[in-house]
N, C-alpha and C positions, 0 to 999 in steps of 0.2 A: 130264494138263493140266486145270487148273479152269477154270472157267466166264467167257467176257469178257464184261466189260460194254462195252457198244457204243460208250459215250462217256468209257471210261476213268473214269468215273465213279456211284459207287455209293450208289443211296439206302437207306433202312431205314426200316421199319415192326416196331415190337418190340411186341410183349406185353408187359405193364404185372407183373401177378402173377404171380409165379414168375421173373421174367426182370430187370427193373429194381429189385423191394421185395415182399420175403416176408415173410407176417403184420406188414405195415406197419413193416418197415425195412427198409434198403437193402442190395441187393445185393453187397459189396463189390466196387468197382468201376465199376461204375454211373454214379455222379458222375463218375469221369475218363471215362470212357467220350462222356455226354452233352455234357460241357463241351468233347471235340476235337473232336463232330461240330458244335458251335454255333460252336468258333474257325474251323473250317474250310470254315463257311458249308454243311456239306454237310444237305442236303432228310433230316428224320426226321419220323415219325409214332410216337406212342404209341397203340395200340390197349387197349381192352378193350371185353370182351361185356355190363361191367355198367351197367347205365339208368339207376342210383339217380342216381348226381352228374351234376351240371353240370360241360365243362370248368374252371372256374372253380372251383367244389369241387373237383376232380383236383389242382387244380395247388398252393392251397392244402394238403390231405392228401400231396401229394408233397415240398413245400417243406419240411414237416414231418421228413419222414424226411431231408432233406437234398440230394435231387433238385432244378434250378431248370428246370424243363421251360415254357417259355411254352404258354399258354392255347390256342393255332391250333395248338400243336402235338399234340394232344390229341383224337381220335378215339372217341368212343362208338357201341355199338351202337343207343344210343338217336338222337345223330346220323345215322345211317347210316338208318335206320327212317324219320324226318324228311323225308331228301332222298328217299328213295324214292318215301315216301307224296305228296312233294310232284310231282315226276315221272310218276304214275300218273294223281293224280286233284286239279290245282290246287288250292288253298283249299278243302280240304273237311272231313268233321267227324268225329270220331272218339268213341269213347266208351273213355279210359285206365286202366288198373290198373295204377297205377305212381306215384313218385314224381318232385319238382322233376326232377329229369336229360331226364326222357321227356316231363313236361309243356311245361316252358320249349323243348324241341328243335322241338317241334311248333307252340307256339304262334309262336315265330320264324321258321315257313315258312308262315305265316297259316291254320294249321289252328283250327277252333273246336271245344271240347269239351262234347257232349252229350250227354244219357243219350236224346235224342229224336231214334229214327232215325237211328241215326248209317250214315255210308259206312263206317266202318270198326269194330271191337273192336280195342284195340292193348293186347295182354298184356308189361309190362315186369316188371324186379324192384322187389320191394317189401320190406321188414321185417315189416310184416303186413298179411299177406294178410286181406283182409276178405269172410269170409263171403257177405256179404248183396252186396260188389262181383263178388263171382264166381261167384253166382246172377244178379247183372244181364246180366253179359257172358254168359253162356248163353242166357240171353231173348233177347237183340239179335243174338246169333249165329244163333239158331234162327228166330227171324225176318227173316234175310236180312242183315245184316252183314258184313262181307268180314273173316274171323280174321286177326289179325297179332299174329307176335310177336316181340319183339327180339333175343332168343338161347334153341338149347334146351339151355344147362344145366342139367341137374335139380337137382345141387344145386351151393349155394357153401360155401366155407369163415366157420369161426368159432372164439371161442377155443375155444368147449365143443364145437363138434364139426360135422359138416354140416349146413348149412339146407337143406329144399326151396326150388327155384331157380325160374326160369319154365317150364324145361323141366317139369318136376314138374309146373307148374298146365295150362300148356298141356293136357298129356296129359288131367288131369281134367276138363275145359272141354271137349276132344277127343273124349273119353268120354260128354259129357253129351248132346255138339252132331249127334256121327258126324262136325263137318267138323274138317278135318288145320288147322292156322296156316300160315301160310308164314314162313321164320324167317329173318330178315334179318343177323340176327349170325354170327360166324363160327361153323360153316367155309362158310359161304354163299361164295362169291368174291367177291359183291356187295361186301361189307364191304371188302374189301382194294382193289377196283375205285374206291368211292368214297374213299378214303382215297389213292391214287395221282394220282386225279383233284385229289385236294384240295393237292397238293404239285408236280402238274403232274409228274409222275415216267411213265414208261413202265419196263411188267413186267419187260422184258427186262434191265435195270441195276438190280434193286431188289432188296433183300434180306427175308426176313421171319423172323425171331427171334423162337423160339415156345418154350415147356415143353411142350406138349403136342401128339401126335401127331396126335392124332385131329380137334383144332380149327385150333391154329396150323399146322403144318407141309402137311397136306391141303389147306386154304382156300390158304396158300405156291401150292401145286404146281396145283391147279388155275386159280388166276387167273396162270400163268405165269412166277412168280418163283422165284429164287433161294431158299433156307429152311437156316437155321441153327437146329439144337436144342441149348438149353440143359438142363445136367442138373441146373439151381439149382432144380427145380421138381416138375412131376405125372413128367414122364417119365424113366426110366433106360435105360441101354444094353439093358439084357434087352426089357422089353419096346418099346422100338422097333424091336426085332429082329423080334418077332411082327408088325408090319404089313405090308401087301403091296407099299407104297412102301415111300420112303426119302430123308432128307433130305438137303441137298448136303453138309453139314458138320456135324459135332456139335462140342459143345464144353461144358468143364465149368460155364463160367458167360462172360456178357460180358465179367469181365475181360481173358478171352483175345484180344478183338476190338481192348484198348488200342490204340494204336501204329502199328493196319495198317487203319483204318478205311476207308483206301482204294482196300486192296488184302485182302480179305478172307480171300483165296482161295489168296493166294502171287504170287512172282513170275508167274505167266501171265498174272496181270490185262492 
């Protein structure tokens, strides 16, 4: 018997890369996929860990590939970073390594950004990394700044090959400072917490549709959701096999999900 959702009904939180559009096309599938959960009124979130865009950039670059995902529906680690920072310490000021996605996130929960004193260092992703910014954020670190950082992915993908990610800079900054970031992005649960929040969803009826074990499926299982792995992505049957969990369902790609979006799981729903 699979897993009931409480109210007969089933939300989703999906991973964007690997899951919905790899190397910026679409999943086959994907589109029917989003287009039953938008007829059917049913509550989705798009996640990802990367800070650079604004929803608004996302939805845009997704329109692109053919995806019509609305703007609210669209979740950043750079958002998530936002509501935290805003939750911790009201209106307060930060000093960013990152681009528009991280900046605009913060500056719309009336955070102000300065190189002077700041409450926080908030390490996101960048295209380039700047030198002389990541000898600042050491300074400000070392002198008493609170480390934050949006995801520790060390690296991302490209067409020529992996970039160093935040995780990567985090560690040298980490290196520099002795102090750890605290990383808001997934597999933090936080990330999926606020994103549940944002949909008004409770864990126990919610799905999280991930490629990767280690971020998506983990952050799944410890913020109390349901987790479907797709194999369109980082991860394969082999090695999900090596982890010490395990997801509720795999599946070769979201197309599989067409048709039973609100019964996931099979008749037991």
């Amino acid at each position: 018997m699979g897993p009931v959702s409480n109210e007969n009904e089933w939300n989703y939180l999906f991973d964007m890369d690997g899951v919905l559009v790899r190397e910026q096309h679409l999943v086959p599938g994907a589109d029917t996929l989003i287009a039953e959960l938008r007829e059917n009124e049913i509550p989705f979130m798009v996640l990802t860990n990367n800070s650079i865009f604004t929803p608004r950039d996302l939805r845009a670059r997704l329109l692109n590939t053919g995806l019509d995902i609305p703007e609210e529906s669209i979740w950043t680690s750079a958002l998530a970073t936002a509501q935290f920072l805003q939750t911790q310490r009201p209106n307060g000021s930060a000093y960013v390594v990152g681009e528009s996605g991280l900046t605009t996130a913060l500056h719309n929960v009336g955070y102000v950004m300065t190189e002077n004193d700041p409450d926080y260092v908030v390490l996101g992703e960048t295209r380039t990394y700047s030198f002389e910014a990541i000898t600042r954020a050491i300074r400000l670190v070392r002198a008493g700044a609170r480390f934050i950082a949006t995801n520790p992915d060390e690296t991302g993908p490209s067409a020529e090959g992996p970039l160093p990610a935040t995780g990567a800079v985090a560690a040298l900054i980490e290196k520099a400072t002795g102090r750890r970031p605290y990383f808001v992005g997934k597999p933090n649960p936080l990330m999926m917490r606020s994103a549940l929040r944002r949909i008004g969803a409770h864990s126990e009826n919610t799905l999280m549709v991930g490629d990767r074990m280690d971020t998506d499926v983990l952050s799944g299982l410890e913020a109390g959701l349901q987790t479907v792995l797709v194999l369109s992505g980082i991860s394969d049957r082999d090695t999900a096999d090596q982890f010490p969990y395990r997801p509720t369902r795999v599946i070769e790609s979201v197309k599989e999900l067409v048709g039973s979006t609100r019964s996931p799981f099979g008749a037991e729903d």
